[in-house]
C-alpha positions in Angstrom: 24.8 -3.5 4.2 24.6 -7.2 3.8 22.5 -8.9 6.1 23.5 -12.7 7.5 20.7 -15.2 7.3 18.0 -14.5 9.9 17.8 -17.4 12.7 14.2 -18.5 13.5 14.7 -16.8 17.1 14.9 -13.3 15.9 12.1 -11.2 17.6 9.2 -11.8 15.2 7.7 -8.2 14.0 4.1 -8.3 12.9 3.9 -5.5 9.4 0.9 -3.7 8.4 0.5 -1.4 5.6 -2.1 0.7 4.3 -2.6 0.1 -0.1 -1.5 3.3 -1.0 1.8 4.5 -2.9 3.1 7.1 -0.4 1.8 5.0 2.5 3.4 1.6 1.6 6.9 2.5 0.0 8.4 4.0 3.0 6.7 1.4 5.6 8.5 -1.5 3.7 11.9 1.0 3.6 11.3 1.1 7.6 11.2 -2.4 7.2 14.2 -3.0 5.1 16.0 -1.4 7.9 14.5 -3.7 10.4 15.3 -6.8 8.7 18.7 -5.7 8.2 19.1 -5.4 12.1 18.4 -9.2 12.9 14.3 -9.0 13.1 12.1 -11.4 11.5 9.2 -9.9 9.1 5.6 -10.7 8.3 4.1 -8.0 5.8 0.3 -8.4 5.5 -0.6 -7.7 2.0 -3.2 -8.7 -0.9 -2.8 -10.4 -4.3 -2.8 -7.1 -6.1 -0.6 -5.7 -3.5 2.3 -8.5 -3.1 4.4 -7.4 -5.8 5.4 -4.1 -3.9 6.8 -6.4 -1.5 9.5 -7.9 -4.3 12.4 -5.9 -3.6 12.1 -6.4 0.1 11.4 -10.4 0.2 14.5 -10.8 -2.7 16.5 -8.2 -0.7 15.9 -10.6 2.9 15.2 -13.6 2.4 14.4 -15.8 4.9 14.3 -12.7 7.1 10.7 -11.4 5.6 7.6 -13.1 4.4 4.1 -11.7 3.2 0.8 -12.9 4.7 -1.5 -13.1 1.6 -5.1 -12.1 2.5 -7.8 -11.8 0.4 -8.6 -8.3 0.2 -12.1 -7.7 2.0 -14.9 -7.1 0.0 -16.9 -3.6 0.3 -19.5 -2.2 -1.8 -18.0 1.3 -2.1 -14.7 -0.1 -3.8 -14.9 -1.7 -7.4 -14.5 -5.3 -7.3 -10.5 -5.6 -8.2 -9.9 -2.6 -6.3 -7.2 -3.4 -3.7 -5.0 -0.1 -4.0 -6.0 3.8 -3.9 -3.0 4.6 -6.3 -4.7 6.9 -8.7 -8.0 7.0 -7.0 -9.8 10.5 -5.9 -9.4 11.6 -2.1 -13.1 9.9 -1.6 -11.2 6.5 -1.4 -9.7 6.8 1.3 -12.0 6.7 3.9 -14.1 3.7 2.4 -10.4 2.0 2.1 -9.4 2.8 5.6 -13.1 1.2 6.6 -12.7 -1.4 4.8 -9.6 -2.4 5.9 -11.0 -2.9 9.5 -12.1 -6.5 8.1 -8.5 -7.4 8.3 -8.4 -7.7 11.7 -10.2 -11.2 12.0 -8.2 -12.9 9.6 -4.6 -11.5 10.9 -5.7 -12.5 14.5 -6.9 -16.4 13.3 -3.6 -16.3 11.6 -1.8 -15.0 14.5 -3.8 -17.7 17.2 -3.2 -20.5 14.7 0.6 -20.7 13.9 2.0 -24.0 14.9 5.3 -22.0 16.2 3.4 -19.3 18.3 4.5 -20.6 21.3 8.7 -20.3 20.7 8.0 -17.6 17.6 5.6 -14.8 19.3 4.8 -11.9 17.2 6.8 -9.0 19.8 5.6 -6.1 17.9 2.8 -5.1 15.6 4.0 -2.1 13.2 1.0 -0.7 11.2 0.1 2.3 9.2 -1.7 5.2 11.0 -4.6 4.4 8.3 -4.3 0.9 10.1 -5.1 1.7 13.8 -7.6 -1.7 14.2 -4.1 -3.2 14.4 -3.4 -1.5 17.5 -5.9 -3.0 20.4 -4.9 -6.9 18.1 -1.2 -6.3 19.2 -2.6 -5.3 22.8 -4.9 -8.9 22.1 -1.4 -10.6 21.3 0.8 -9.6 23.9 2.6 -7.2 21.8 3.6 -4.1 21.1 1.6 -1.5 19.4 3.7 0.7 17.2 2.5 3.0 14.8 4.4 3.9 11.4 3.6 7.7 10.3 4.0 8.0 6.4 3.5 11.9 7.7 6.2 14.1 9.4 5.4 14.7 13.3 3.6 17.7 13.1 1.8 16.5 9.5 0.4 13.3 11.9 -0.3 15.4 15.3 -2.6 17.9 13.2 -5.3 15.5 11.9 -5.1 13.1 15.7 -5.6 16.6 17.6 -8.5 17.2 15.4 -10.3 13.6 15.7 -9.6 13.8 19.8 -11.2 17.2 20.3 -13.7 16.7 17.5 -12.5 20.5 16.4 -16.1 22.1 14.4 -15.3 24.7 11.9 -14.9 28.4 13.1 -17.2 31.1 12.2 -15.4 33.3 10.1 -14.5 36.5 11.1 -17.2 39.9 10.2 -16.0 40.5 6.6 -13.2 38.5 6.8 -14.5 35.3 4.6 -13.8 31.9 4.4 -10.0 32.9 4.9 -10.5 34.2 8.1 -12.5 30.6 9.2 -9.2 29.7 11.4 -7.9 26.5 13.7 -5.0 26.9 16.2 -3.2 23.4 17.7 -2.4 25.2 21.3 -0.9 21.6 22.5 1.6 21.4 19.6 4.9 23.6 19.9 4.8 27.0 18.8 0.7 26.9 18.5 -0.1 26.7 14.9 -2.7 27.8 13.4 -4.3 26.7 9.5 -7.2 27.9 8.1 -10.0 25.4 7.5 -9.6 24.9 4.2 -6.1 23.8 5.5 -7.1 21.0 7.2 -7.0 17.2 6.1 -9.7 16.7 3.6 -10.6 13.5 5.3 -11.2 15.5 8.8 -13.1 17.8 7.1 -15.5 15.2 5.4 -15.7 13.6 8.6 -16.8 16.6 10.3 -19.3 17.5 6.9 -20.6 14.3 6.0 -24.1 13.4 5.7 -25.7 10.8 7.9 -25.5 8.2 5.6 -21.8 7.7 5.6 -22.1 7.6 9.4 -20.8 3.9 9.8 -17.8 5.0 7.6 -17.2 8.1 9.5 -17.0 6.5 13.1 -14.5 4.1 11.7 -12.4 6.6 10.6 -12.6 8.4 13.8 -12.1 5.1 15.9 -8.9 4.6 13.9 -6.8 7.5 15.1 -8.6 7.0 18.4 -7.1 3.4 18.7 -3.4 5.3 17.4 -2.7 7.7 20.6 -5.0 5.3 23.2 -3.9 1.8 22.2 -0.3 1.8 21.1 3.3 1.6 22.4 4.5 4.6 20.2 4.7 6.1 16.9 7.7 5.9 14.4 8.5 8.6 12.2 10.3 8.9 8.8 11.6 12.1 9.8 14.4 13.9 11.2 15.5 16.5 14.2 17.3 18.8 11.6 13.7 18.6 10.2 11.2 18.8 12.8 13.1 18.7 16.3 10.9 21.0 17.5 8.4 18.7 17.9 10.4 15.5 19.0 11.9 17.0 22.2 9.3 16.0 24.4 5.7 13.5 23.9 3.2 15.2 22.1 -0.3 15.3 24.2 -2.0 15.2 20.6 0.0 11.9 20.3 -1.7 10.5 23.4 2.1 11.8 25.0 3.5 8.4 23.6 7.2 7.4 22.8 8.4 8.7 19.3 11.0 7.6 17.5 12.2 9.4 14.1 14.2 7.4 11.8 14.5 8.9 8.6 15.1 9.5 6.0 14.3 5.9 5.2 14.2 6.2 1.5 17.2 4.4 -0.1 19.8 7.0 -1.4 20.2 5.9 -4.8 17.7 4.2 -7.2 19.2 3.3 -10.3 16.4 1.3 -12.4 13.9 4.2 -11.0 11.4 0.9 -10.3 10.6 1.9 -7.0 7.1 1.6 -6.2 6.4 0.5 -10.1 7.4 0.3 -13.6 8.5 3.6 -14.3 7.2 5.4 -17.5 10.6 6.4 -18.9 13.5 5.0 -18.0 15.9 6.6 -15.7 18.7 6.3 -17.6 17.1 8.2 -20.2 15.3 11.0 -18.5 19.0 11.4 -17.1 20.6 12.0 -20.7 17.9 14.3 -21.7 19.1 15.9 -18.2 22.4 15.7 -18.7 23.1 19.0 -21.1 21.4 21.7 -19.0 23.4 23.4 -16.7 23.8 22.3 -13.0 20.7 23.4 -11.2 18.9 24.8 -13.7 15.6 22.2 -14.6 12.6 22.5 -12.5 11.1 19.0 -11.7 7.4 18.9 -11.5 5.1 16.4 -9.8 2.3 16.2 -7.8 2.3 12.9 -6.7 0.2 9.1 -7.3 -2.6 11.1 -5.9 -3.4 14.4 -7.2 -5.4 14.6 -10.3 -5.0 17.8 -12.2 -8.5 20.2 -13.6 -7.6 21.5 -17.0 -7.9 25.1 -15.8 -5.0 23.9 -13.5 -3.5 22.2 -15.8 -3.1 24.9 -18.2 -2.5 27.7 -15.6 0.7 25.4 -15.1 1.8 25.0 -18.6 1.1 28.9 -19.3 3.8 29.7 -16.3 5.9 27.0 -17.7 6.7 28.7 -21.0 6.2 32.3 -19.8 9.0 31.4 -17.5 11.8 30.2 -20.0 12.7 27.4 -17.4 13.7 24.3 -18.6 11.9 21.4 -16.9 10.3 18.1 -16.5 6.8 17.7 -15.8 5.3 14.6 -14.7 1.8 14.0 -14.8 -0.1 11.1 -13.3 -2.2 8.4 -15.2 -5.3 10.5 -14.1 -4.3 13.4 -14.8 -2.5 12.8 -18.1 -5.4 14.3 -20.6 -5.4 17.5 -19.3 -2.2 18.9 -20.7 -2.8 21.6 -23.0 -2.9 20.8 -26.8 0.9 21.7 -29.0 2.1 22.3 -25.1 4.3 19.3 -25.1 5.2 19.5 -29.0 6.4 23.2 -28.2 8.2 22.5 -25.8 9.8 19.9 -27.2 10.8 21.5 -30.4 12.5 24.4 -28.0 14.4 21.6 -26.3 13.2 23.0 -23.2 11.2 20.3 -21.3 9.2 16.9 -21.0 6.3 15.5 -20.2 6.3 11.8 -18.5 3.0 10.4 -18.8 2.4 7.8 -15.6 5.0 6.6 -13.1 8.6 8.4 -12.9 12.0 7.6 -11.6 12.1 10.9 -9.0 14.6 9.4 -6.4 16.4 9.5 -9.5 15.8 12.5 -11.1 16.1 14.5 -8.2 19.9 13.8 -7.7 20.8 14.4 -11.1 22.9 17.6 -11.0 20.8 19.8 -13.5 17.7 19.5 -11.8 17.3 22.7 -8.7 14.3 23.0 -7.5 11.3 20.3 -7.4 7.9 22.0 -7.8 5.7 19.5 -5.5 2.1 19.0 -3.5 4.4 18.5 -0.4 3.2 15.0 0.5 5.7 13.5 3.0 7.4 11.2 1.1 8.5 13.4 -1.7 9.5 16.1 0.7 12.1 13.8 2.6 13.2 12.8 -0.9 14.1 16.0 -2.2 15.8 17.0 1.7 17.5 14.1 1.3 19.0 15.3 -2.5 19.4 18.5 -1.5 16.9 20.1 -4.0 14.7 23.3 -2.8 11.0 22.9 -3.4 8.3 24.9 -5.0 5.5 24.5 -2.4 1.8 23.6 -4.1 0.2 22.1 -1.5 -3.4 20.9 -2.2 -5.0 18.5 0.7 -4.1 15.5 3.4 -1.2 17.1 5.1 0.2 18.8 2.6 -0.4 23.0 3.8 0.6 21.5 7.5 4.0 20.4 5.5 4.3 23.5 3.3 3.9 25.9 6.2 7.2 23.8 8.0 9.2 24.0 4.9 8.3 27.4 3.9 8.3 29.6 7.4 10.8 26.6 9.5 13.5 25.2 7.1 13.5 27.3 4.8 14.0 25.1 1.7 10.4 25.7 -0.1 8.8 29.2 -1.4 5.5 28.8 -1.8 4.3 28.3 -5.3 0.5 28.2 -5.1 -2.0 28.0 -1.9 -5.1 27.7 -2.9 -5.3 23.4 -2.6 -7.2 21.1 -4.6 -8.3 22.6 -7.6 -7.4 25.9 -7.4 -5.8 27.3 -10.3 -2.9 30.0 -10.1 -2.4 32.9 -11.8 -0.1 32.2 -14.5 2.0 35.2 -14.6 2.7 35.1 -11.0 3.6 31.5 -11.4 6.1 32.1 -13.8 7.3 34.8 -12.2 7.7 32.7 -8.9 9.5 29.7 -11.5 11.7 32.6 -12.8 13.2 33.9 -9.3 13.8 30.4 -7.8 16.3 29.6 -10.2 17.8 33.2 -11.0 19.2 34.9 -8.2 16.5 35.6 -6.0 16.4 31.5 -5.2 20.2 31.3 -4.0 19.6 31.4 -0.3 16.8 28.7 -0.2 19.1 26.2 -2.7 21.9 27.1 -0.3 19.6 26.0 2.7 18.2 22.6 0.9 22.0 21.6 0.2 22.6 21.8 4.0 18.9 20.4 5.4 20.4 17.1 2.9 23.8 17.2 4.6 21.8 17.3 7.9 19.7 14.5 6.8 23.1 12.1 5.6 24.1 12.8 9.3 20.9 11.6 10.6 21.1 8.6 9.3 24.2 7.6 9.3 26.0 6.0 12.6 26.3 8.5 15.4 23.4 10.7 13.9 20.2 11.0 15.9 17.9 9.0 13.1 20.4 5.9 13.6 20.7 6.3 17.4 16.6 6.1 16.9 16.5 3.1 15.0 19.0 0.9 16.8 16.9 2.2 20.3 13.9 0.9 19.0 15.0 -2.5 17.8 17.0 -3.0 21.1 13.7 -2.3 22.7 11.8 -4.8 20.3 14.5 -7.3 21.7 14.0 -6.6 25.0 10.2 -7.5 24.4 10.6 -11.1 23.9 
């Protein structure tokens, strides 16, 4: 959609993201979509940070512009450091702790613009990692609205358990750590994960030793300042997805408005340069694609997160050629040392599959008509992007919110099987993983692909006008509007 310039009157919408690959890329998609509506952008970012903001600021000009801060210093993150793209899970909290030091500098710049008196910032829209942001847009006179890079339920899982300061349950008499279980009676349908189920960052919040106590409240105040401080949450989700949990305010979401508008990924990425310089070009990777039969290549990645152990690793690439599936295996930077030695150069010299080293084209890739199934840690972001291209998933989830997003794929949509469940670390058995590789795309897999192809027509609807994702969006900018 072309987009006319952007007078200096639009409703002025404050942008906050948190410096992490599946947090960032689909807040500045929301944004995209907000700027093309008539509002006027200001995305906080850092030096390292402001390139991810290129295709957005050349996309609207005039419409958005960044607000370059330095990034704040902390002496748990390496000088440099302004990003948890390939980092451990450890990150995270320091980042989202450190990231409270923004507030200061956003609120001087706020206070001090020459045009704040005819040019207001309406709205502040921050990541959930970003809650400080919330009580500054109360500060502001604005609106508060949170931007989930989780599904509804993936978000209300991990505020429940930071409101009612959940401990962990004794397990059962004989029953073992499996039987150590949570249950979430305040969300729809009451459901229940076993500990090691739960957010990695609750669970080192709820374990950690005194001395990261500073850290630890910080993290705590931030999804406290979510459901008490703002206006509402925004979700890149769906009702064909998740309307279970959108037909009324969630308590765990401090019973605030919600508004799902997704999915916000663009439908077509031809370069494959979104969110970085992709490893192999997509235009490539689509002609090694292009002689297997329709549906038949099993895409594998776990993310800009996960890094792989060798006995996973090879667990993997043992099911991979016990199999006889044809696929492409991406493994992260971090990760890219633990593939087994002669794996690649077999399976290369059978013609059968490929491993990208680093960043890869998957909006791409996924819509390519030999790929089927997409074998994934079921973070948010590549979930909507392979219900979006229609492509069944092999569920591996292995922290964050990833078993919350398996179990809604797996026992509600019906578009995953589960692949492996044992999380971080955990290596499958190899000949049950190939086996599991082997039924997806034979015959045994037809009535999940047949569900994934219509969860993506569901998901075109959404978003297109008269579907509930685009009724969502244009609600919430006419309330932004109204705000001035």
């Amino acid at each position: 959609m072309e987009t006319a310039a952007t007078p200096t009157t639009a409703p002025h919408v404050l942008v906050v993201p948190f410096p992490a690959q599946g947090h960032t890329l689909p807040l500045l998609d929301f944004a995209a979509l907000l700027a093309a509506r008539g509002l006027r952008l200001t995305v906080v970012t850092s030096p390292a940070n402001l390139p991810l903001l290129s295709p957005l600021l050349a996309a609207h000009p005039g419409a958005v512009s960044p607000l370059t801060l330095p990034f704040p210093s902390n002496s748990s993150i390496p000088p440099g450091l302004e990003s948890v793209r390939g980092c451990p899970p450890e990150y995270f909290p320091v980042f989202i702790h450190a990231l409270t030091a923004l507030r200061e500098p956003v609120r001087a710049w706020a206070r001090s613009r020459p045009s704040s008196d005819d040019d207001p910032i309406v709205a502040v829209v921050a990541d959930f990692f970003c809650g400080w942001a919330q009580p500054l847009a109360r500060e502001l006179g604005a609106a508060g609205i949170v931007f989930s890079p989780s599904g509804v339920i993936g978000a209300a899982v991990p505020h429940s358990l930071f409101r009612r300061l959940v401990r962990r349950p004794a397990a059962a008499e004989g029953g073992g750590e499996e039987s150590s279980v949570v249950t979430f009676p305040a969300i729809p349908g009451e459901p229940a994960y076993r500990w090691r189920e739960l957010s990695m960052l609750y669970r080192w919040y709820v374990e950690g030793g005194e001395e990261d106590e500073q850290v630890r409240e910080s993290v705590r105040r931030n999804f406290l300042w979510n459901v008490e401080e703002s206006w509402g949450f925004v979700f890149n989700s769906f009702k064909a997805l998740e309307g279970r949990y959108l037909e009324q305010p969630l308590e765990d979401l401090g019973f605030r408005l919600v508004w799902a508008v997704g999915p916000v990924a663009p439908e077509a990425d031809a370069a494959g340069s979104r969110g970085g310089e992709a490893a192999v070009a997509a235009a490539s990777l689509g002609a090694w694609l292009d002689p297997f039969p329709e549906g038949s290549v099993v895409y594998v990645s776990f993310g800009s997160q996960a890094v792989l152990t060798p006995a996973v690793a090879a667990a993997l690439a043992e099911a991979l050629e016990r199999s006889a599936v044809p696929f492409v295996w991406v493994v992260g930077a971090g990760s890219s040392g633990v593939v087994p030695e002669a794996f690649e150069a077999r399976a290369a010299e059978a013609g059968r599959g490929i491993v990208v080293r680093g960043w890869a084209p998957q909006l791409a890739t996924l819509r390519h008509p030999a790929v089927g199934w997409f074998m994934t840690h079921c973070g948010w972001n590549s979930v909507l992007e392979a219900a979006a291209a229609g492509v069944p998933m092999l569920a591996w989830p292995m922290t964050a919110d990833q078993f919350v997003n398996a179990r809604l794929l797996v026992d509600e949509a019906r578009v995953a099987v589960r692949a492996c469940a044992g999380g971080f670390g955990v290596a499958p058995d190899s000949g049950e993983l190939a086996t599991v590789l082997a039924d997806a795309v034979g015959e045994k897999g037809r009535d999940v692909r047949a569900r994934a192809k219509e969860l993506a027509a569901e998901a075109a609807r959404a978003v297109n006008e008269g579907g509930s994702s685009y009724a969502d969006l244009v609600g919430l900018v006419h309330e932004i509007r109204n705000l001035r």
